[in-house]
Legacy VTK file of the C-alpha trace (Angstrom):
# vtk DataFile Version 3.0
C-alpha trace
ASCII
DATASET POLYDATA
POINTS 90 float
49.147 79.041 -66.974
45.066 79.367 -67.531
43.262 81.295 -65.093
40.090 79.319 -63.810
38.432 77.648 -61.071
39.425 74.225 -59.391
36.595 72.980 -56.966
37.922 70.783 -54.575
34.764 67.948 -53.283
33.892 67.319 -50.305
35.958 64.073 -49.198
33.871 61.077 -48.026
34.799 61.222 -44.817
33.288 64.811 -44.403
30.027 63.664 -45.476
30.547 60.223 -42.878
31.133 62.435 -39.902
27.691 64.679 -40.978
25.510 61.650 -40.478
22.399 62.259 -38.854
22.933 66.049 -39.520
21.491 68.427 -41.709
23.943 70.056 -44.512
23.604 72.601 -47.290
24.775 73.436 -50.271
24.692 75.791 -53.186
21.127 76.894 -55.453
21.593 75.008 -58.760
20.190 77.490 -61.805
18.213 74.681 -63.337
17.024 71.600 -61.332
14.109 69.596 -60.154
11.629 69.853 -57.301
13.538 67.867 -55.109
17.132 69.624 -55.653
15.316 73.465 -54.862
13.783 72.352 -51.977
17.203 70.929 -51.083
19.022 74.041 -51.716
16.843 76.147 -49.695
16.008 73.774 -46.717
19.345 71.633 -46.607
19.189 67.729 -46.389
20.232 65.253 -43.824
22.921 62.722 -44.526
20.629 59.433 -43.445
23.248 56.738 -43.178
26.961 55.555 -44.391
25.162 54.974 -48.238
23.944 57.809 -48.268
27.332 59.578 -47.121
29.225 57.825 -50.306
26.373 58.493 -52.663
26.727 62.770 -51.594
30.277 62.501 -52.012
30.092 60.940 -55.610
28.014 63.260 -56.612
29.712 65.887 -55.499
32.717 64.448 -57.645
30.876 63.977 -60.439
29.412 67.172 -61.042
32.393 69.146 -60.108
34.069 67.370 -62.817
31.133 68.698 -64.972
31.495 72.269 -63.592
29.136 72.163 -61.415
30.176 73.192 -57.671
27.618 72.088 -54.703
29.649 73.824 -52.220
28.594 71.490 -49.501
28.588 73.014 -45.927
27.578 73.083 -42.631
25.899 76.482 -41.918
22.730 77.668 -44.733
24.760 81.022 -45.883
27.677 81.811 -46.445
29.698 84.820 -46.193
29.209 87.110 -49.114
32.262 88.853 -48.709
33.596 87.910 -52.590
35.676 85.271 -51.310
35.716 81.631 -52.941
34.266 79.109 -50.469
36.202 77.021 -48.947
36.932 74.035 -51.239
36.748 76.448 -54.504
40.102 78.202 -55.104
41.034 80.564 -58.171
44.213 79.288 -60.178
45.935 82.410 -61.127
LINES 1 91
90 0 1 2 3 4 5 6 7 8 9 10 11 12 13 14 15 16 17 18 19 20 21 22 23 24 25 26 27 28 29 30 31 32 33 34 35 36 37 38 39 40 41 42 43 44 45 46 47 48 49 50 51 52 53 54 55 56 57 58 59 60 61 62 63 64 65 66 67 68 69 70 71 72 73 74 75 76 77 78 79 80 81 82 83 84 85 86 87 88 89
């Protein structure tokens, strides 16, 4: 079996019950304006569009290898364990 990491999105009904909140998510290494200011200052899911449009994204770049890490609090513990929807396959 390959060792490796399987990052598990946010399901849409996580990012429905945010709505009118503000969530975070993970620094990307290379991004635009917009996506920095977002990883430092969070963004608030506006409506139910907006809620399906965060959690196709999140899909889509996971599939690409790219893991938002979506969550409610800013940090996150920096203990060395995986967040919570990222899990090592041994």
């Amino acid at each position: 079996m390959e060792h490796g990491i399987m990052y598990i999105p946010k399901p849409r009904e996580w990012f429905v019950e945010r709505i009118g909140k503000r969530i975070f998510r993970d620094s990307r290494r290379v991004c635009c304006g917009h996506c920095a200011r977002v990883g430092k200052e969070g963004l608030i899911v506006h409506d139910e569009q907006h809620a399906d449009y965060l959690a196709c994204v999140d899909m889509d770049f996971g599939a690409e290898g790219i893991f938002s890490n979506y969550r409610d609090e800013a940090t996150q513990p920096n203990d060395g364990t995986p967040a919570q929807n990222i899990t090592i396959k041994e």
